[in-house]
N, C-alpha and C positions, 0 to 999 in steps of 0.2 A: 868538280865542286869539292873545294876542304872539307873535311867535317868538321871543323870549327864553324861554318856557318848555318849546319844545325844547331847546332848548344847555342849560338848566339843571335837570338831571336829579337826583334826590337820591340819589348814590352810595350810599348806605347802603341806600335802598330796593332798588337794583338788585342789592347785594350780596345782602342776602338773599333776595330772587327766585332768583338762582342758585342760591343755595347748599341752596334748597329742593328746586329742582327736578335737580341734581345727587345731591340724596340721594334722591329720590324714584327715582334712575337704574337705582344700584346694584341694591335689590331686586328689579327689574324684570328687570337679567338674571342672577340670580342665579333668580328664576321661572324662568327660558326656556331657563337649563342644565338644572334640576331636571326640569323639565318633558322635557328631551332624554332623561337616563337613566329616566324613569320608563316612556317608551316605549320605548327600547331593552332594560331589563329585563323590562318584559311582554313583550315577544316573546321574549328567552330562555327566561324561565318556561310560556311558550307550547308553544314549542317541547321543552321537556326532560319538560314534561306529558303530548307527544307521544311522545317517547320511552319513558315509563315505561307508557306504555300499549303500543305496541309490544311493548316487553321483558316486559308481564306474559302477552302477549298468547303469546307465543313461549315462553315458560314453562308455560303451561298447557300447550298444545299438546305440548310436550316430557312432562309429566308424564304425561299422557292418551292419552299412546301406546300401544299393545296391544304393536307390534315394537318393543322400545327397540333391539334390534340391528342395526335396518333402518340406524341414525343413526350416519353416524360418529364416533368419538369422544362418543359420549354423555355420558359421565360428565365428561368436560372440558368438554364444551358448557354442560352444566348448571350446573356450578359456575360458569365465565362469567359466564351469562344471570342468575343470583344473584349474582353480584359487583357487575356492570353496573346491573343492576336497587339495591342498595345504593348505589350511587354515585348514579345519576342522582335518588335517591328525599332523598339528605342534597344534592344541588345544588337539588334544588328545592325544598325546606326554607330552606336558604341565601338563593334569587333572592328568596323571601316575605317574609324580611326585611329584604333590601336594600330591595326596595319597598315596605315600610310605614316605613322610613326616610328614603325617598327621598319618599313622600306626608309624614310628620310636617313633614319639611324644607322641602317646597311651603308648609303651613300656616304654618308661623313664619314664612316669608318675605313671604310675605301679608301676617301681621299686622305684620310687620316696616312694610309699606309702609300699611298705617292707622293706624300709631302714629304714622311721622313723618306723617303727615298732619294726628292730630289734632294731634298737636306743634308743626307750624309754623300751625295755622291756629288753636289758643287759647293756645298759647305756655306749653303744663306741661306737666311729663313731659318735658323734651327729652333727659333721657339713656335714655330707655324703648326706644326702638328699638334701644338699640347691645346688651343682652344679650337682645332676644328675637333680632336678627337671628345674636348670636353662638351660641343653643340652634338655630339652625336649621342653620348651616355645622355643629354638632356631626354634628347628624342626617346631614348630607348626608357626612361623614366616615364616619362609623358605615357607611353606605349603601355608599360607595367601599371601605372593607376588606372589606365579605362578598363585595363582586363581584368585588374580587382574589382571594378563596379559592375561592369558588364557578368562576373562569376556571380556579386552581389543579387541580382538582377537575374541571374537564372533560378537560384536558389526559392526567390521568390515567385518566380513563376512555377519551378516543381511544387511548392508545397501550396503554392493556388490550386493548380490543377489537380492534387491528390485530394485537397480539402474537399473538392469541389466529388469527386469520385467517390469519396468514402460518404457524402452525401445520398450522392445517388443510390450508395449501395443502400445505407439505412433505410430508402425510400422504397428501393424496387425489389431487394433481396428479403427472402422469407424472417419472420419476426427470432423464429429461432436459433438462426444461424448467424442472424448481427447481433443477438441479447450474447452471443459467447465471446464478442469481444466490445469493447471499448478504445476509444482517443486518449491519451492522458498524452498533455506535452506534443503534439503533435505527430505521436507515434501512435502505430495502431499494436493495442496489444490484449491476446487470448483473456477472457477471465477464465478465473479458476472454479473449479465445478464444484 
């Protein structure tokens, strides 16, 4: 081999080498976000599966009581425990969707990276990849709003259920010991002596 045919390289070819492999880039981590939230929503949905089992769990119980007067505040607990149970039962309705949004979005991004494939290796099709990759960012949008509501939605259920606890404590904890703090703003904070 001369070594003139090192030094003499056909920019064109190298051009598109790159510029293949630059797009080949993209969807790759556009996978390995997707791929990120679709684990971190399975374990919310995991977890909130958890809790509604829980909360059905604590519900029964409360129904299938013989003493309901043994339980303090009954009738507030219950209502709660069906509040609670309503919340976490439409979050995890929610998280179902984000994550068949968040899988659709995987798939197109996929095919996103076969198409420029086949794209640059028989040279048709080469605008094919730009609106399957743009239905898949759709998805993955789609995916990112329910998890903001569904976050919405948990938010409201901790601070239901804390409300609900810093009640009970007022009710059932000695007078002394809840006069040293107070609620302001939804925070519970020591008063000063």
């Amino acid at each position: 081999m001369p070594s003139g045919d090192l030094i003499n390289v056909n920019p064109n070819a190298l051009n598109s080498t790159v510029e293949f492999l630059t797009a080949m880039i993209t969807p790759a981590l556009l996978i390995s976000a997707t791929g990120s939230l679709v684990l971190s929503t399975s374990t919310r949905l995991g977890r909130v599966v958890d809790r509604v089992r829980e909360l059905e769990k604590r519900l029964n119980e409360m129904i299938t009581t013989e003493n309901k007067d043994s339980i303090p505040l009954y009738e507030k607990r219950l209502e709660v425990t069906v509040n609670l149970l309503d919340k976490v039962t439409s979050r995890a309705r929610i998280l179902q969707g984000a994550l068949s949004a968040f899988y659709y979005g995987l798939c197109f991004f996929i095919l996103t990276s076969v198409t420029i494939a086949a794209a640059g290796l028989f040279n048709i099709y080469r605008w094919m990849p730009i609106p399957i990759g743009i239905i898949g960012i759709l998805f993955l949008f789609y995916g990112s709003f329910l998890m903001l509501r569904e976050t919405r939605m948990a938010t409201a259920t901790i601070k239901a259920e804390m409300d609900f606890t810093w009640s009970l404590a007022k009710t059932l904890a000695p007078k002394e010991i809840v006069s040293k703090y107070t609620l302001v703003e939804g925070k519970l904070e020591r008063t000063k002596p």
